[in-house]
C-alpha positions in Angstrom: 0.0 0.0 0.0 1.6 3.4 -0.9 1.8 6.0 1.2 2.7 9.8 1.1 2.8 12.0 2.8 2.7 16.3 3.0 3.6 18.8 6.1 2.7 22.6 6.3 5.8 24.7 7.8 5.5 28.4 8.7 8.7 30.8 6.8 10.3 33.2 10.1 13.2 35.6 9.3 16.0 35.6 11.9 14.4 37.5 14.7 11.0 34.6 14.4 8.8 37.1 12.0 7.1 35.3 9.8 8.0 35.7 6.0 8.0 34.4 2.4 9.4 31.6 1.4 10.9 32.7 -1.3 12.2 31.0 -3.9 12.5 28.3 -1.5 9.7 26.7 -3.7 12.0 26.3 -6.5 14.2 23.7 -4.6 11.9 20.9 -5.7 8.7 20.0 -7.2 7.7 18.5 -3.7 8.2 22.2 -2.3 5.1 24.0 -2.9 4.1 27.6 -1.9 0.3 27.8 0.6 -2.3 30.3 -0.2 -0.9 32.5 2.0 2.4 34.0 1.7 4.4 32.8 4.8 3.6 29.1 4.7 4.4 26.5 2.4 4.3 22.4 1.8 6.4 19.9 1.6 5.6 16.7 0.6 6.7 13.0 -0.5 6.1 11.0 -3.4 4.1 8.0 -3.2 6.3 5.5 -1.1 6.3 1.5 -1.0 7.0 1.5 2.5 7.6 3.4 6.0 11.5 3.5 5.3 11.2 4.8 1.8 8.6 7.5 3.4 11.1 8.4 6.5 13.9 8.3 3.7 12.2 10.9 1.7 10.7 13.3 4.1 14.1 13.7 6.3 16.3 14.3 3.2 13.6 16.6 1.8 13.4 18.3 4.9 17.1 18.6 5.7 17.7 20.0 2.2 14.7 22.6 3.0 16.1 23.6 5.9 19.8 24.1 4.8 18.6 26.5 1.5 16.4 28.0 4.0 19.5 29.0 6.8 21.5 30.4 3.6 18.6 32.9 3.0 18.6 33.7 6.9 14.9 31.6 6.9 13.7 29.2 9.1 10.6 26.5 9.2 8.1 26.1 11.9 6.5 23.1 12.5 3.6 24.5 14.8 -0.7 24.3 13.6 -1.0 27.9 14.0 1.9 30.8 14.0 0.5 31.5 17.8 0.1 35.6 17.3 1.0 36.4 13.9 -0.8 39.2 13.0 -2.2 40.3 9.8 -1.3 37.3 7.4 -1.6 38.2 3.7 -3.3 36.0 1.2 -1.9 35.4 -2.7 -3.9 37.4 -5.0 -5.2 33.9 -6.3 -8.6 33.4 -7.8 -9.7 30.2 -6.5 -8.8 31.8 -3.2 -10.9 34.7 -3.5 -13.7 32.6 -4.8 -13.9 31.3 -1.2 -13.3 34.6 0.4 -16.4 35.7 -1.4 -18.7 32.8 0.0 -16.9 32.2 3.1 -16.5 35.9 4.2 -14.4 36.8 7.4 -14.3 32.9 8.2 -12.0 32.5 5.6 -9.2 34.2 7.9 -9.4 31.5 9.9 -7.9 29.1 7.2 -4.9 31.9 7.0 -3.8 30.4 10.5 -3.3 26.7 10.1 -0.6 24.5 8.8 -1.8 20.8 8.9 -0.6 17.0 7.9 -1.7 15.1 5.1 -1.5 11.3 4.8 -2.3 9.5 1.8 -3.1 6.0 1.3 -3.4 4.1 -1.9 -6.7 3.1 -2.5 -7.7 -0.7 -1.8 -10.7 -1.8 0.0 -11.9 2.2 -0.3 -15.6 2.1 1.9 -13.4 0.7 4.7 -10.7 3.1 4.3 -12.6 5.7 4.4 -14.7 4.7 7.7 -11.8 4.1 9.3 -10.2 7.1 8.8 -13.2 8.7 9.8 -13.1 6.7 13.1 -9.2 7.5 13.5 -10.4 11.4 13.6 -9.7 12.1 17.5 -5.9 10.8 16.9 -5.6 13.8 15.7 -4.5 14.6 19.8 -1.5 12.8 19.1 -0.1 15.7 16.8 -1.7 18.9 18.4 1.4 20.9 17.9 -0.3 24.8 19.2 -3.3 25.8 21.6 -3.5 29.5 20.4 -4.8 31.5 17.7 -4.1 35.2 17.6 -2.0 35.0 20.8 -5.1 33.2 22.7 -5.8 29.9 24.0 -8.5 28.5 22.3 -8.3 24.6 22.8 -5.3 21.9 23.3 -5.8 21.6 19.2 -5.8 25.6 17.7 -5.7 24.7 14.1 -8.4 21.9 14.0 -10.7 24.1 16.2 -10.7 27.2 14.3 -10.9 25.4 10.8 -13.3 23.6 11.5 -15.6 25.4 14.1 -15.1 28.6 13.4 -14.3 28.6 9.5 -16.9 26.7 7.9 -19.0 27.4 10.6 -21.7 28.2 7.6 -20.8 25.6 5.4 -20.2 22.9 8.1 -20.4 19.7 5.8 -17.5 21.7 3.8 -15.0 21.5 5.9 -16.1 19.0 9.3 -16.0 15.3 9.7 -18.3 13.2 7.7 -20.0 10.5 8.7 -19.4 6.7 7.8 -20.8 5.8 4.2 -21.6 2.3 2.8 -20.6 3.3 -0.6 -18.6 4.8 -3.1 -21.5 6.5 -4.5 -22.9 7.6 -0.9 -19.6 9.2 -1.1 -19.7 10.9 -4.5 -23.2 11.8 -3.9 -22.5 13.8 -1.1 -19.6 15.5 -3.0 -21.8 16.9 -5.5 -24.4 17.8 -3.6 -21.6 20.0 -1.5 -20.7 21.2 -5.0 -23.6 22.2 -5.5 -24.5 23.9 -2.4 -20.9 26.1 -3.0 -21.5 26.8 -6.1 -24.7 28.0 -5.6 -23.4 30.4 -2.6 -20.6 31.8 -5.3 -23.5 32.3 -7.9 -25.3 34.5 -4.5 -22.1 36.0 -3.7 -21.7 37.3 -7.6 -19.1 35.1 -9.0 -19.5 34.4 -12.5 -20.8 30.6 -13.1 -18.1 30.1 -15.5 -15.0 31.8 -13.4 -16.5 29.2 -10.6 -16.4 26.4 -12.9 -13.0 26.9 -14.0 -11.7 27.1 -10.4 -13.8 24.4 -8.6 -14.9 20.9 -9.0 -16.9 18.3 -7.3 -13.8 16.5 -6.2 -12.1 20.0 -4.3 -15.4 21.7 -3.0 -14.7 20.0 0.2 -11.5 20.3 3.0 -12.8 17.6 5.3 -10.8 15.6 7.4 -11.1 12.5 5.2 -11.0 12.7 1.0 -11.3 10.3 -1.3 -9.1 11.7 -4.0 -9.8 11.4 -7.9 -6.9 13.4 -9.0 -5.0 10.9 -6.9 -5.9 7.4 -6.2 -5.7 7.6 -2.2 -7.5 8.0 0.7 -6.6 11.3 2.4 -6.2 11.6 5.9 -6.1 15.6 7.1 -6.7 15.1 10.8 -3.5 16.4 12.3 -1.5 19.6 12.8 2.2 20.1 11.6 4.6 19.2 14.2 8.2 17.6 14.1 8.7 15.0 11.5 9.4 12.4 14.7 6.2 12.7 15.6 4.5 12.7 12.1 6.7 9.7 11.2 5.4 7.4 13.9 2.0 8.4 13.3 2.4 7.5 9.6 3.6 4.3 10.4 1.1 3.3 13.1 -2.1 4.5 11.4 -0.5 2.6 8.0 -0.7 -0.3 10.2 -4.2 0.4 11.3 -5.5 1.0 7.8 -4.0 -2.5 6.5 -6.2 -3.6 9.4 -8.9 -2.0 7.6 -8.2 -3.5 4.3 -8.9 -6.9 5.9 -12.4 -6.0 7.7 -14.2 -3.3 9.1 -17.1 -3.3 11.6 -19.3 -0.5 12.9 -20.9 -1.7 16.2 -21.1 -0.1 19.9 -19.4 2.4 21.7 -15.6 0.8 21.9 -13.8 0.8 19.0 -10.4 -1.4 19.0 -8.1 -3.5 16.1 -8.2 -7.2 16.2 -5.3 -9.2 14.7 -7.8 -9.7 11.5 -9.9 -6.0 11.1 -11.1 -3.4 13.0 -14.1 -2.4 15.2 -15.5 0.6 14.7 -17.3 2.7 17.5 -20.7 4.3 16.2 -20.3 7.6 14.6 -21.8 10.0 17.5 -18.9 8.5 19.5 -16.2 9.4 17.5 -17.7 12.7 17.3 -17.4 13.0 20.7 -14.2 11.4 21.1 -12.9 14.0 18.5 -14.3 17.3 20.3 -12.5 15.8 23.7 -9.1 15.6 21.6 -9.8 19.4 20.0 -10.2 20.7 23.3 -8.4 18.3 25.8 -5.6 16.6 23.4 -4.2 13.4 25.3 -5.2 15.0 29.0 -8.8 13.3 27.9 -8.9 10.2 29.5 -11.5 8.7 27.0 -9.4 9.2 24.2 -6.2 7.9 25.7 -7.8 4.9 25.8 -9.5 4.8 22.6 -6.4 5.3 20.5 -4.6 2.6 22.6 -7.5 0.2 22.1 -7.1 1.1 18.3 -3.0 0.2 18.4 -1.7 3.7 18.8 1.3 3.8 21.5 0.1 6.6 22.5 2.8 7.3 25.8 4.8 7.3 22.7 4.1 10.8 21.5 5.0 13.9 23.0 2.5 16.3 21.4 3.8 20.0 21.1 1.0 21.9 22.3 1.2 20.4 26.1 4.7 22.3 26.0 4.0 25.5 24.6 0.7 25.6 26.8 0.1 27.4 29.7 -0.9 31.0 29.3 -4.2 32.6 28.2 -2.6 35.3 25.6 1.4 35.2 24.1 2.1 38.7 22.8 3.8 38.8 19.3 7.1 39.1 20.9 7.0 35.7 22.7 5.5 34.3 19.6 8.4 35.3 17.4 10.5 33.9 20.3 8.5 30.7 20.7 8.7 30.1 17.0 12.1 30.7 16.8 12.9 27.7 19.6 10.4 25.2 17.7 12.4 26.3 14.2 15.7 25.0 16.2 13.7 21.8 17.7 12.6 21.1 13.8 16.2 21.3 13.3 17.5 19.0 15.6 15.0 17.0 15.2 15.9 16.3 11.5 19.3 16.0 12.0 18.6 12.7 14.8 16.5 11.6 12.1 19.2 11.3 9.7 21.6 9.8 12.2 19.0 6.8 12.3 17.4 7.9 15.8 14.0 8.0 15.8 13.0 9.5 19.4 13.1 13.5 19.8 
């Protein structure tokens, strides 16, 4: 089964401002500028295996981050830039498509950097609902608790995406439900399609300018995709954080999707992996499990145990956002500070990845 993988990094200057990227973008095709102009992506191709992905995404990394210290720049691997200000948006037309619709919520978007984990496609219904199940391990990666300088939850980024902006459009950009088919799935896609679209038409975009900027397939930024333009599953749960940490995600949820590709059941309120499938809690549980890991992150009892009972070694991770919290507000100059320090830890923590050590 394939995998890939893509991480969001904020761009600082030396003193921890955040900045451009530059033509950083030009160091690869798997270097990729954001929609706004201080974040960018990295990402893998499609990999065999979880060597060939850690072999990848460290030497792309390390290579990022050395063009990046000759052009006095750093990377940040942090869900939000804590208190970054105004954040400007690329003069893009797809992006001011949304802007239209979405109005001020679409600032919201400006302030999160996220991970994205493909998987080929195989058995794709049972993919898909366990991915949606796997939502609250999201708390395993929750890498920043503020927005603007203030503490909003143990997970920033998936609380102010999500809650705050597609609050209007809430099937746009929250977690879906389980589906028993393909075409439950692509029914849904085009009737979110069609719901956008319609909102564009309101908001006075031209039907043709929204047709050439938007299809069924990218109408939606859900948690879970079932890509056309790639043939994976798409899992968006978690924040940016250090590539330890994403690394040892990838491999365990790899592990619990191969589960999946063997047999899925939906039943009860306990969800756990068997040596031959997996058992799926009912959807209004993982819900709930995946608010507690928004707003509590591993300090939630409940979901502790429910990523342990799914095969996550969850004492394993050491999720960012329990060290940088503790205040209700960071001014700008502690965030430029704090972003600085987590630019160094990214640093180190690439370079013990190249030695072969996989613990931060």
């Amino acid at each position: 089964m394939k995998t890939s993988i893509e991480v969001e990094f904020w761009v600082i200057d030396r003193d921890g401002s955040l900045t451009d990227p530059g033509d950083l973008t030009e160091i690869s095709p798997q270097v990729e500028e954001e929609f706004v102009d201080c974040l960018f992506e990295i990402k893998t191709t499609p990999c065999e295996s979880i060597d060939e992905l850690r072999d990848e995404l460290v030497g792309r990394l390390a290579e990022t981050i050395r063009e990046a210290k000759r052009r006095r720049k750093a990377l940040v691997p942090l869900g939000t830039p804590i208190n970054g200000g105004d954040i400007a948006q690329f003069p893009e037309e797809r992006s001011r498509i949304q802007r239209r619709v979405l109005g001020e919520d679409f600032d919201y978007a400006k302030h999160c950097a996220g991970t994205h984990i493909h998987f080929e496609k195989r058995r794709i219904v049972d993919q898909l609902n366990a991915l949606v199940a796997l939502d609250p391990a999201l708390a395993l990666a929750n890498s920043s608790p503020y927005y603007k300088g203030r503490r909003v939850a143990a997970g920033a980024r998936p609380y102010i995406y999500r809650k705050r902006g597609y609050a209007q459009f809430p099937d746009h950009g929250q977690l879906w439900s389980y589906v028993d088919s393909v075409a439950e799935w692509n029914d849904r896609l085009t009737e979110r399609y069609v719901e956008f679209e319609r909102a564009a038409l309101d908001a006075g975009i031209d039907e043709r300018t929204f047709k050439r900027h938007f299809t069924p397939d990218d109408t939606i930024w859900t948690p879970v995709r079932l890509r056309k333009a790639y043939p994976t599953v798409e899992w968006r749960s978690p924040d940016a954080t250090l590539p330890s940490q994403i690394l040892r995600l990838a491999e365990e949820m790899y592990a619990v999707v191969e589960r999946a590709n063997e047999s899925v059941t939906i039943e009860g309120h306990h969800g756990f992996a068997t040596d031959d499938g997996l058992v799926l809690p009912e959807f209004d549980v993982v819900r709930e499990l995946t608010d507690a890991a928004i707003h509590e992150g591993l300090g939630a009892d409940r979901v502790r145990s429910y990523l342990d009972g799914m095969g996550f070694a969850v004492d394993a991770y050491d999720p960012l956002t329990e060290r940088l919290d503790g205040q209700e507000y960071v001014g700008e100059a502690d965030a430029r500070s704090l972003r600085t320090t987590y630019a160094r830890r990214l640093e180190r923590d690439v370079a013990r990845l190249e030695k072969g050590q996989q613990r931060v």
